[in-house]
MARZA-571526 format. One record per residue: x, y, z of N, C-alpha, C in turn. Coordinates in steps of 0.001 Angstrom, whole numbers, plus 500000, padded with zeros to 6 digits. Layout:
XYZXYZXYZ/...
***
This chain:
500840498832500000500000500000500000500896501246500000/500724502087499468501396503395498434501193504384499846/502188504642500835502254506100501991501672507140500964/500653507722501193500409509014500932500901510216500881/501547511343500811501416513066501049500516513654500911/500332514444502186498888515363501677499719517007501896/499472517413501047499472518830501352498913520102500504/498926521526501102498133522194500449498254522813499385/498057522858498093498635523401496736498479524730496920/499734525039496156499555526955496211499041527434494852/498088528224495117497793529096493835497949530437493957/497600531069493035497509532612492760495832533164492804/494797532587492617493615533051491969492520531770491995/491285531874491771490314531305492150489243531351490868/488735530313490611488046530333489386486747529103489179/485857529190489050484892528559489123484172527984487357/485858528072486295485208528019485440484736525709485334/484556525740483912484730524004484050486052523468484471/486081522259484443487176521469484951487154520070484248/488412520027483788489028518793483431490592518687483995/490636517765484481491748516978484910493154517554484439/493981518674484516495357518501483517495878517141483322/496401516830482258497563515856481787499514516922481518/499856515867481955501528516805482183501768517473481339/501282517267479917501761518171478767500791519247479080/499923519687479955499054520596479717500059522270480552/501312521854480951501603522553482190503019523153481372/503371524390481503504425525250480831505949524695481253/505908523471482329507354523252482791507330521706482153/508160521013482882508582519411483312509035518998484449/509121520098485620510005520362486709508480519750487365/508434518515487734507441517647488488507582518272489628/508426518318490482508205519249491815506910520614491563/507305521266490962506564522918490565504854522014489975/505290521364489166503798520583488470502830520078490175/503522519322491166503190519112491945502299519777492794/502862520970492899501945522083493853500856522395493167/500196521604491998498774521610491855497849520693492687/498672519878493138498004518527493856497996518693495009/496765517693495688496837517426496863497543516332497743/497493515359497155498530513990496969499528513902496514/500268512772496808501147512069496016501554511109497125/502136509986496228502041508645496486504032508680496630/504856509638496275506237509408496229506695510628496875/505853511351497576506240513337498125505915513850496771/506597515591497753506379516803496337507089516939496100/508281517199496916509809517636496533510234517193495101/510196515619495144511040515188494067509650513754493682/508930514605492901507841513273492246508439512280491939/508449510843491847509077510331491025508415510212489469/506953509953489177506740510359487622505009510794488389/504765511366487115503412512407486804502187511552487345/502287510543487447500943509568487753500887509342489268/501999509575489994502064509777491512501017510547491967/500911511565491823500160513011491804498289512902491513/498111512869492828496535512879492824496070514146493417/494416513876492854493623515039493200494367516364492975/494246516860491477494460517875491703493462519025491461/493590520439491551492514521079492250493090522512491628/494310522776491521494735524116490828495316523972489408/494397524358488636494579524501486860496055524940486839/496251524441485446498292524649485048498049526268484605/497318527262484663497803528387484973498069528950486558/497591528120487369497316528766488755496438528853489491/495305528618489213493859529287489659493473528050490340/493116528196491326491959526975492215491070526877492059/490472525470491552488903525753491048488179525332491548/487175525513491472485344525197492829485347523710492100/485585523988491061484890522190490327486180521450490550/487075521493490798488214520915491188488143520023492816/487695521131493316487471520928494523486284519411494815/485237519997494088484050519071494113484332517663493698/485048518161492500485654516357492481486675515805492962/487536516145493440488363516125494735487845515089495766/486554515700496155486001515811497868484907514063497602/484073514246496236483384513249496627483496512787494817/482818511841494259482572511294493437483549510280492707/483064510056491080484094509234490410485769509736490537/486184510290490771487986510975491152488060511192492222/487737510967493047487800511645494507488723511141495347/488965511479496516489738510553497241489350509620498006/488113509056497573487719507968497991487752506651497303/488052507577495809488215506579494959490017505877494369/490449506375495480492184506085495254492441505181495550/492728503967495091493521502663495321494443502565496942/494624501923497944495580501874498605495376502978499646/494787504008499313494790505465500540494535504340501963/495342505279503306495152504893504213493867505781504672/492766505737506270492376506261506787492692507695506830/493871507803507306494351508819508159495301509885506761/495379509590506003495297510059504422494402510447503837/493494510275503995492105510263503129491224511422504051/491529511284505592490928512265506201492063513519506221/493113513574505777493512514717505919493639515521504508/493283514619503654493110514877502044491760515996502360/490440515322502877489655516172502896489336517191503604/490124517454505011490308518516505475490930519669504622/491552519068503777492617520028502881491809520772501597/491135519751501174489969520078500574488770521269501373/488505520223502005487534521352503092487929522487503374/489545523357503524490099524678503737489812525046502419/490101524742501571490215525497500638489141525847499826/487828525189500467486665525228499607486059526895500248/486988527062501469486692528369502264486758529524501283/487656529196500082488291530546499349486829530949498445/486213529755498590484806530194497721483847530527498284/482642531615498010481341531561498738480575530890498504/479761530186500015478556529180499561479167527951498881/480489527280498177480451526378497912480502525306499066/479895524334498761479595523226499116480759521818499040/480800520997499821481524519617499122481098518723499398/480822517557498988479760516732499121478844516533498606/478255515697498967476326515300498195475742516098498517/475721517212499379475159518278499662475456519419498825/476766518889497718477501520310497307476465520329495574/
***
């Protein structure tokens, strides 16, 4: 079973447009560390990814921006972190706390079946 990292991605800006998933070519570097700080996970750390598929849940678009729909699928559904192979307990609840802060940057959004 794959140790987790959870931590909080940095962005610049906040955006509620649609959301699809980046793929690595979608992102202006190759420097997997920097690609990293879109994510909330990873299965190898951030420092030094070992490749692009480590890297779950991510939540800040390859320009920067944190997105509400990012978030939502993040927190519950088909991508979520419930749906990660191997996550421990104590991974999975701090995945969604992490989630849960950051859903603060939005008004009124929701996460969950409630969202």
């Amino acid at each position: 079973m794959p140790e987790y990292s959870v931590h909080e991605p940095d962005f610049s800006g906040t955006t509620e447009e649609e959301w699809s998933a980046p793929r690595e070519h979608d992102f202006e570097t190759d420097d997997l560390s920097e690609i990293a700080t879109h994510f909330v996970l990873s299965s190898s750390g951030f420092d030094d990814p070992a490749k692009f598929e480590v890297l779950k849940l991510p939540v800040v678009d390859p320009g920067g921006d944190l997105n509400a729909h990012a978030l939502k699928t993040a927190y519950s559904g088909g991508h979520s972190v419930e749906r990660i192979d191997g996550i421990d307990d104590d991974a999975k609840d701090r995945a969604k706390s992490v989630l849960e802060d950051l859903a603060g940057e939005f008004d009124d959004l929701k996460l969950g079946d409630d969202g």
